[in-house]
Wavefront OBJ file of the C-alpha trace (Angstrom):
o trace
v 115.991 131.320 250.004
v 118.316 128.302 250.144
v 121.250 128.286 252.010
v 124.613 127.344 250.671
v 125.509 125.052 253.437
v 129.382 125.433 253.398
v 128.887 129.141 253.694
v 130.258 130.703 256.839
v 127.816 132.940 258.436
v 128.326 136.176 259.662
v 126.729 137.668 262.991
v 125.125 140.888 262.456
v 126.953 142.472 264.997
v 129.755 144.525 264.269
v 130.224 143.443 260.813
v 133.578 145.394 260.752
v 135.501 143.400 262.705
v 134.123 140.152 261.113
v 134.739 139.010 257.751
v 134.426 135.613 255.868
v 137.887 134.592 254.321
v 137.706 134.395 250.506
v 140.907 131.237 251.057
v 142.377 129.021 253.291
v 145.569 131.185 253.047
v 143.643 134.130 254.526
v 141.807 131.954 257.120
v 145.110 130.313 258.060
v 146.886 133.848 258.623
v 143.722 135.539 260.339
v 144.095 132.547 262.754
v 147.685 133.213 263.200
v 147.554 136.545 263.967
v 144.901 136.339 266.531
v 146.737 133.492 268.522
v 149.849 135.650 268.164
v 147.693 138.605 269.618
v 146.345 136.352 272.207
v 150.090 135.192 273.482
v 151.096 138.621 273.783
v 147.972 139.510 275.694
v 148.775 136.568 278.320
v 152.251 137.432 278.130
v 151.762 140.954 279.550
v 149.533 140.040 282.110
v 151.899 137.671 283.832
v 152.417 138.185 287.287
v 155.561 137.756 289.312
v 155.284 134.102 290.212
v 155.020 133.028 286.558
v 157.748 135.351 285.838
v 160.112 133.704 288.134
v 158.817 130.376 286.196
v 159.906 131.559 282.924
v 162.850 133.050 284.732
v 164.450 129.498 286.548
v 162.736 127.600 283.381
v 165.185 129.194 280.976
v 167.724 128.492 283.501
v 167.153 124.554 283.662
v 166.841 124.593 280.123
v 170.093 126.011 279.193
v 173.111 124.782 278.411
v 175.075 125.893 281.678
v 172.796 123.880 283.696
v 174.314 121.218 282.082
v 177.702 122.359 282.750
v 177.080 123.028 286.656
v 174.899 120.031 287.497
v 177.925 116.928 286.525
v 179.741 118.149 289.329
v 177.521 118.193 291.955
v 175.836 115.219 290.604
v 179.064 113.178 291.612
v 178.747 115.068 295.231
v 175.511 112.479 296.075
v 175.286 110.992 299.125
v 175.477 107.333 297.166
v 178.902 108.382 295.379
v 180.135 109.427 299.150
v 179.303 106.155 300.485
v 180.844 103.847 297.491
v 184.321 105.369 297.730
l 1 2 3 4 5 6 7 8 9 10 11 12 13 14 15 16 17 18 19 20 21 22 23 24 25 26 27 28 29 30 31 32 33 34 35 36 37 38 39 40 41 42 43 44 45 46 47 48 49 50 51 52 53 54 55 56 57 58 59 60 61 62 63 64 65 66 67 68 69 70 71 72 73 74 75 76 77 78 79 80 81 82 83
């Protein structure tokens, strides 16, 4: 029996769960979905310190950290001693 050597092949176990993609399309979106699946699962298992990451992260990264920090920026100890 020869073996078509591009063929993908598929464990025996639960053959259900496991299929080889007839395109690239369907490959593509099976991949997709699983890494979509798989950043949901990490995203509900979080625990409070990353939270609090996410939580000051969207902070820094907005735009009224931008408006607060000009301010306080000219407030340095180097602008206090040049005056």
């Amino acid at each position: 029996m020869s073996r078509d050597p591009g063929a993908v092949r598929r464990p025996d176990s639960n053959p259900a769960h496991y299929r080889t993609p007839d395109t690239v399309e369907d490959l593509t979106k099976r991949n997709v979905e699983t890494v979509v699946r798989l950043e949901e699962a990490a995203k509900a298992n979080r625990d409070t310190t990353d939270r609090m990451a996410d939580l000051i992260n969207r902070f820094c990264g907005s735009f009224r950290f931008v408006w607060v920090h000009p301010p306080r920026l000219s407030q340095t100890p180097w602008a206090m001693l040049t005056r």
